[in-house]
C-alpha positions, 0 to 999 in steps of 0.5 A: 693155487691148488698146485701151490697149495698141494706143493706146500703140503708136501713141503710140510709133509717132508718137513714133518717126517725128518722131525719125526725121524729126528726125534726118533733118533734122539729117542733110541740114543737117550734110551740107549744112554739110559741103559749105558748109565743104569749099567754103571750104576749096577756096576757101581753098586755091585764095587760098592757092595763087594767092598763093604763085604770084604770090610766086614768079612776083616772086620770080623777076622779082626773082632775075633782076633780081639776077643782071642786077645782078650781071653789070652788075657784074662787067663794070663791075668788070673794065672798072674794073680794065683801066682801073687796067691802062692807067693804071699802064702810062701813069703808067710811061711817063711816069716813064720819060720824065720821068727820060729828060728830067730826064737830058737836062736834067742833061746840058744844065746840065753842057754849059751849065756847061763 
């Protein structure tokens, strides 16, 4: 019985060191996969950061080439209205003279009449 019983007991012991190493095994390989998957991940969120950087950086080329339009623009759009400015005054000095000459040709015709 004892021999029986010291066999079993080593049965068990033999039984109980595979399971532990087993479990050791299974330990080290979901650690090591822990570790793969944490790795792609800082790889992941490293693409996803330089990709964000790199929007931003031509978004901001792009906000500042709008804001050059812009300028471009405006001064374009104030030179325009100056312009219109110096062209109404002319087009009224030369109403003025025109009526000044037709007055002057009026009195001619009356002179010439008489």
């Amino acid at each position: 019985q004892l021999q029986l019983t010291m066999a079993e007991r080593n049965e068990l012991t033999k039984s109980l060191e595979m399971v532990q190493n087993q479990l050791q095994e299974k330990e080290s390989e979901i650690k090591r996969e822990i570790s793969e998957y944490k790795d792609r991940l800082l790889q992941a969120e490293k693409a996803h950061q330089d990709a964000l950087t790199e929007a931003n950086r031509k978004n901001e080329v792009e906000i500042e080439a709008c804001h050059e339009k812009i300028s471009s623009l405006e001064h374009f759009i104030r030179s325009q209205k100056l312009e219109i400015e110096h062209l109404k005054s002319n087009k009224e000095q030369l109403n003025n003279s025109l009526k000044e000459a037709n007055q002057a040709l009026g009195e001619l015709l009356k002179t010439k009449v008489r």
